[in-house]
N, C-alpha and C positions, 0 to 999 in steps of 0.2 A: 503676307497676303498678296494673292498676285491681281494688279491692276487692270481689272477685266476689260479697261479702255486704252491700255498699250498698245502701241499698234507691232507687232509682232517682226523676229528677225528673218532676214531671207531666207536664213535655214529654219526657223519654226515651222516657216508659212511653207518651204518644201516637205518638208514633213519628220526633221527630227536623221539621226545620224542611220537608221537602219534607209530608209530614202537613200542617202546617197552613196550607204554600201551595195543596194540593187544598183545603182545607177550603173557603177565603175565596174560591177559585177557584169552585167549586159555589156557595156560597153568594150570592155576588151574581150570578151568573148567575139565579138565584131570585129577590134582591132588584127585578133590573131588570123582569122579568115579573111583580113583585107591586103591588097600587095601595095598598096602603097606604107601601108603604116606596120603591116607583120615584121621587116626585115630591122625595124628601130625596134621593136617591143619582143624578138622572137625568147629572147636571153632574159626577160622580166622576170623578177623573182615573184615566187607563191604572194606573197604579202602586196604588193606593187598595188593591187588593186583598192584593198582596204584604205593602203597608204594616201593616194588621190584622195578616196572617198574622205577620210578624217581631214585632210586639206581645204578640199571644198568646203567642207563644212566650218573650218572652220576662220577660213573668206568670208564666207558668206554667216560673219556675225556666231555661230555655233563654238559648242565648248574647244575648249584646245588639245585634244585628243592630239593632234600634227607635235602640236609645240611640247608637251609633256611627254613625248617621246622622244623626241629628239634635243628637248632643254634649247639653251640659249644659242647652239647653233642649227637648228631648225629650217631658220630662213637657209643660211649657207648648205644644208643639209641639199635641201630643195633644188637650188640654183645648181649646186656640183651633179645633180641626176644630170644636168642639160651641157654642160660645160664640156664642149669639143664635140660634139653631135653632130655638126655639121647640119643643121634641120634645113628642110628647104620650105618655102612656102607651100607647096604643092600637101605636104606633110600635114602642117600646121592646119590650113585649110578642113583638111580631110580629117581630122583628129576633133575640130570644135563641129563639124558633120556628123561624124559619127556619136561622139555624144547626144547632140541633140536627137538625133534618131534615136537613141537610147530613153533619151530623157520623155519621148514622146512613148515609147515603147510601155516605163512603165509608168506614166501616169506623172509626171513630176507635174505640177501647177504649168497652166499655158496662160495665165491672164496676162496680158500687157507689161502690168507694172512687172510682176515677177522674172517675166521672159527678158524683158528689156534690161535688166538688173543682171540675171544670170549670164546673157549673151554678151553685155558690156562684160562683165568680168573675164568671161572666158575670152574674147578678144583681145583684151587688153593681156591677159596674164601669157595667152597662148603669142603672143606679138613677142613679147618681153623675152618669150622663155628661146622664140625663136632667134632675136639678139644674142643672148646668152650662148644659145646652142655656138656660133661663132665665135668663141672667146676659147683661150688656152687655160686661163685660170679665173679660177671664182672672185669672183670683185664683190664678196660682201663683207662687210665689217662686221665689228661686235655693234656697232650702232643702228644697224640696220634689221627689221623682223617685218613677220608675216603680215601682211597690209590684212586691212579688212574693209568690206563691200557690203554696202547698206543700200538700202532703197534710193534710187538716181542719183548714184554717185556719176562723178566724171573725173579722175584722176588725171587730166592734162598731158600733156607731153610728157613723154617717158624717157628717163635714161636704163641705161643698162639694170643698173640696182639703182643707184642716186637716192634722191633727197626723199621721191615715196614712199622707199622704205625708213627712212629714218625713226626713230623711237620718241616719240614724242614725247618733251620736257612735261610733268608733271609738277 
């Protein structure tokens, strides 16, 4: 029976996995028409977009669509898209813009809390990925998976991959 006084996941309260298959949908339809961002994304495959979209989701507290496809290397899955990329800020920037254009486009939640939640994520994950992009090899372990973003989180200083992703001992 569901607890009609839970207070719901970031992804519920966006609106459920079709939500941010439009999102990633609109949104690289932007990327591919953009010159800063078309020359990193021109070569994406058909799927790329879904791909994000089941990610986000599943960041932001949603089922594990990302991780059940790609199993226990998931996280490493992820990180290896970015690994020698060379991203520059100017990229990175233009990339968490364009979403949000996106996201306003099609109606994703604008309240505070939700925006502030989504925005921290995207900053922090799009920061990371830009690290990353600089690296020759993937620095993730088998100990390390997909972090997950709830309502005012603040994940601290970040390493490359390090200790936020670690798998927490149950």
């Amino acid at each position: 029976m569901e607890n009609k006084n839970a207070i719901p996941t970031p992804y519920e309260w966006a609106g459920g996995v079709g939500k941010f298959e439009k999102l990633t949908e609109v949104f690289y339809d932007k990327v591919l028409k953009d010159e800063v961002l078309e020359p990193v994304f021109r070569h994406m495959s058909p799927e790329h977009s879904k791909h994000v979209a089941h990610f986000l989701a599943e960041v932001l507290k949603g089922p594990k669509f990302y991780s059940e496809e790609y199993g226990t290397d998931a996280l490493k899955h992820m990180v290896g898209k970015h690994i020698g990329k060379r991203l520059k800020e100017e990229q990175r920037k233009r990339w968490v813009e364009l979403l949000l254009m996106s996201a306003d486009e099609i109606g994703l939640p604008d309240d505070p809390e939700f925006r502030s939640t989504f925005v921290g994520h995207l900053e922090w994950g799009t920061r990371v990925a830009l690290l990353n992009s600089q690296l020759e090899e993937n620095p993730t372990t088998d100990q390390d998976h997909i972090p997950e973003w709830g309502w005012g989180e603040v994940k601290g200083p970040y390493e490359i991959v390090g200790s936020l992703f670690q798998m927490k001992k149950e």
